[in-house]
C-alpha positions in Angstrom: 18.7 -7.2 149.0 18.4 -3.5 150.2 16.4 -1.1 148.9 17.6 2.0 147.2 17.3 4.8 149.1 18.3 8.6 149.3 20.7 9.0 152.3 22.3 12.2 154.2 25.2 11.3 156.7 24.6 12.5 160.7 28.0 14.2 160.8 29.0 15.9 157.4 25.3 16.4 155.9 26.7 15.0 152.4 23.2 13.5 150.8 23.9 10.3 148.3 21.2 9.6 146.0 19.7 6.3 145.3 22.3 4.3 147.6 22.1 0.5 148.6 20.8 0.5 152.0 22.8 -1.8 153.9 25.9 0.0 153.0 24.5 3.2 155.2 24.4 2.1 159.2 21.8 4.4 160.7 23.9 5.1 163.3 25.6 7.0 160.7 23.3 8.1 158.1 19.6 9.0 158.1 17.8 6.5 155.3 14.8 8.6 153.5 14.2 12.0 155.2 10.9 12.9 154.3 12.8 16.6 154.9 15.5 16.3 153.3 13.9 17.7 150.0 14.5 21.4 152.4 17.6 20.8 152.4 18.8 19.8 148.7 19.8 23.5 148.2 21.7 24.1 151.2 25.3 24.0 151.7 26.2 20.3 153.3 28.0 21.9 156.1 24.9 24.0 157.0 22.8 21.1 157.2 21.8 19.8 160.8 20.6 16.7 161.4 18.6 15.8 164.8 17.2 12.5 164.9 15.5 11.7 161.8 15.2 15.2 160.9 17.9 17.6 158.7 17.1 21.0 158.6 19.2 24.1 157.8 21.2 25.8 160.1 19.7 28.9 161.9 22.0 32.1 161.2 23.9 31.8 164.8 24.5 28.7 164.1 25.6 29.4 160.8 27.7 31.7 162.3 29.3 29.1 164.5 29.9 26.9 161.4 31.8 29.3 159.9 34.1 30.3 162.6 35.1 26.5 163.1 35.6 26.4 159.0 37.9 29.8 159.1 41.3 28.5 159.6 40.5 25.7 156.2 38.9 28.3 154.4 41.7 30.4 155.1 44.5 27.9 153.9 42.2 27.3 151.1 42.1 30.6 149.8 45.6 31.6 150.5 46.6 28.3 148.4 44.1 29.6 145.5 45.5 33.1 145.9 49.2 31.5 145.6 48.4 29.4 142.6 46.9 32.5 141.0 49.6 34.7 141.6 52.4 31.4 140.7 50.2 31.2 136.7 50.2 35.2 136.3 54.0 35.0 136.9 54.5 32.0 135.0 52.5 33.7 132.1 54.7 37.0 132.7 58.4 35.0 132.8 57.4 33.4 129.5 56.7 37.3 127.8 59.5 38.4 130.0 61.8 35.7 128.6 60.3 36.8 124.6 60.8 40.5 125.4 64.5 39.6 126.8 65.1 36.7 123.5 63.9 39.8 120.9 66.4 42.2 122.9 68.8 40.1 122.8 68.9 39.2 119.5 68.4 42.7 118.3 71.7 43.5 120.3 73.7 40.5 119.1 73.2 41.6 115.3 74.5 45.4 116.3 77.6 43.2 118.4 78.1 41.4 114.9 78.2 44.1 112.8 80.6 46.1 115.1 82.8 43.5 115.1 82.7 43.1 111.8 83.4 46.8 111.2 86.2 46.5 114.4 89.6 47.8 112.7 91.5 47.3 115.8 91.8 44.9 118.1 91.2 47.9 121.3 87.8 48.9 119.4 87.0 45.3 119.6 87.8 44.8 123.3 85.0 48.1 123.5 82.2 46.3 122.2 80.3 44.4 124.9 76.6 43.3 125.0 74.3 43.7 128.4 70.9 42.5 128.1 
């Protein structure tokens, strides 16, 4: 049996914590960085891992990171945005739809009552409702 061990993957940076060994190829994952401790804090897409060694990205390279992640970030955010902006006018249909059930109400009791007072059957083709 393996031993546990803290691992960080070679491509995405993603650190797993006390992992069964044999399920991490070290073509794949570097087993028990002594500097991976420097890294803990860091973003997993800023962490760089050369040999048996993860380290954070430098700023430029940072930089570079970032460019390549625009375009998700972007669809990301415009998808948040969207969802935001679908709740707030979810939220505002529902006291739309309250303001427009207490208007109409309001105007159906002034429609019954001047039906009820309509003498004629002209002043009660005049009466008509618009919400």
């Amino acid at each position: 049996m393996g031993t546990m061990s803290n691992v960080i993957s070679r491509t995405t940076g993603d650190i797993r914590y006390s992992v069964h060994t044999p399920d991490y190829p070290k073509a794949d994952w570097l087993i028990n960085p002594r500097s991976i401790g420097a890294v803990v804090d860091v973003p997993a897409h800023y962490r760089i891992v050369e040999a048996d060694v993860v380290r954070e990205a430098t700023a430029s390279e940072k930089d570079v990171i970032d460019q390549q992640r625009l375009p998700q970030l972007k669809g990301a955010k415009r998808d948040n945005i969207g969802e935001i902006l679908r709740e707030i006018l979810r939220a505002a249909s529902i006291k739309e739809l309250d303001a427009v059930m207490a208007a109409a109400a309001t105007k159906y009791g002034k429609a019954v009552a001047q039906i009820e007072a309509a003498t004629t059957v002209a002043a009660l083709a005049t009466i008509n409702v618009e919400i």
